[in-house]
C-alpha positions in Angstrom: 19.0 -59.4 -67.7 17.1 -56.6 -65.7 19.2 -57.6 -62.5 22.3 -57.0 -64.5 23.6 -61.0 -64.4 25.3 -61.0 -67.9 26.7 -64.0 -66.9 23.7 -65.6 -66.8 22.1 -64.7 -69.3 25.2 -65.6 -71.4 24.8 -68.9 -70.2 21.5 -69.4 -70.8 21.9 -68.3 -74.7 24.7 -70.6 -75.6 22.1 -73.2 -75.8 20.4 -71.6 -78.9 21.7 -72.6 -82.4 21.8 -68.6 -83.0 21.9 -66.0 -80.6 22.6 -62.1 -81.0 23.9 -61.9 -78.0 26.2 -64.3 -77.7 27.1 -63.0 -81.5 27.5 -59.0 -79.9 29.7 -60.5 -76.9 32.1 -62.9 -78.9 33.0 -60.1 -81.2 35.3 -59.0 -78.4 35.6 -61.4 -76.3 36.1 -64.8 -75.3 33.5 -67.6 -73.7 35.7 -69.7 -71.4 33.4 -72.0 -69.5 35.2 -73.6 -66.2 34.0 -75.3 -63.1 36.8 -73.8 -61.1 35.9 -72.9 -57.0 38.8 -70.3 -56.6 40.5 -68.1 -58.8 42.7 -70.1 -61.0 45.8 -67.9 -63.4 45.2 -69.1 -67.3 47.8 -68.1 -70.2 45.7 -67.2 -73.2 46.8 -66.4 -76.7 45.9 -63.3 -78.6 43.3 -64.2 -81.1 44.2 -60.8 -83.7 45.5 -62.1 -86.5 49.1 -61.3 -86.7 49.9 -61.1 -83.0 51.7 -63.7 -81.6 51.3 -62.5 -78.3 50.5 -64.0 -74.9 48.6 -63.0 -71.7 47.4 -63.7 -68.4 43.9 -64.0 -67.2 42.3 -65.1 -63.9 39.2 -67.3 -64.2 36.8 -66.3 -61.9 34.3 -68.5 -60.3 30.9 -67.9 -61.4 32.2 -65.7 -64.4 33.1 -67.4 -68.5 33.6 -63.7 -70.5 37.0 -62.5 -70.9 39.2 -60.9 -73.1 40.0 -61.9 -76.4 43.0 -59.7 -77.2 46.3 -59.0 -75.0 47.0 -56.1 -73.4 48.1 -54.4 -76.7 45.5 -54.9 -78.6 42.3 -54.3 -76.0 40.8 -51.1 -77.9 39.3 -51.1 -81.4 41.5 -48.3 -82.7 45.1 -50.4 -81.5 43.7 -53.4 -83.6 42.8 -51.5 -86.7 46.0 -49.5 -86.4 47.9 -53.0 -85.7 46.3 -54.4 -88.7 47.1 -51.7 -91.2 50.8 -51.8 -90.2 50.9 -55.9 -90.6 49.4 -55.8 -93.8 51.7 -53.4 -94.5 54.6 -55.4 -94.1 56.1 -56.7 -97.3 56.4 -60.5 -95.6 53.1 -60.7 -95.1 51.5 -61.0 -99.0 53.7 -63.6 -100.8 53.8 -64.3 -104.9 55.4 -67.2 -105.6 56.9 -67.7 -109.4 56.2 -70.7 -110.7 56.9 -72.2 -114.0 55.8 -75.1 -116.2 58.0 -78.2 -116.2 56.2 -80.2 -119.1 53.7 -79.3 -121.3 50.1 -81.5 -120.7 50.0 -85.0 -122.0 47.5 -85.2 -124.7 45.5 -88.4 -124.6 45.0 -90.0 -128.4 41.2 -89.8 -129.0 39.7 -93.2 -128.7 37.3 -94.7 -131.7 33.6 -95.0 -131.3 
């Protein structure tokens, strides 16, 4: 990577059952490989949980790392503070009640 190609090298390591850097760059974002010659517009989803949210990203020739999160949610401290308020919400952790409709069938011991 010493002539600064991450592309390549990104490439190169998706080949490996376990890579750290594919493992570092993933965290973040997103691996789309394409075969495209020109710029081509893609609609993506954003991939924090909680956020149904959708954005637009150009694929690039020659490039497969983009973003994994909209516009919203780009920087660490929005995603924290997005998840805090979402698991905040009272919709969000459900308890069902439940009750039982018939007490368990015993089965009659059988004789040896």
């Amino acid at each position: 990577m010493s002539n600064g190609n991450v592309e390549k090298a990104i490439l190169a390591e998706m080949g490996k059952p376990q890579s750290g850097l594919i493992d570092r760059v993933t965290r973040h974002n997103q691996i789309l490989p394409h075969n495209y010659k020109k710029a081509v517009e893609r609609s993506c989803e954003c991939q924090l949980m909680g956020c149904a949210h959708t954005f637009s990203i150009t694929l690039v020739p020659n490039q497969v790392l983009y973003p994994k999160y909209c516009e919203a949610h780009r920087s660490e401290y929005r995603r924290e503070n997005f998840l805090r308020q979402f698991a905040g919400q009272t919709a969000v952790y459900r308890v069902e009640t439940f009750r039982v409709l018939a007490e368990p069938v015993s089965f009659p011991s059988t004789p040896e």
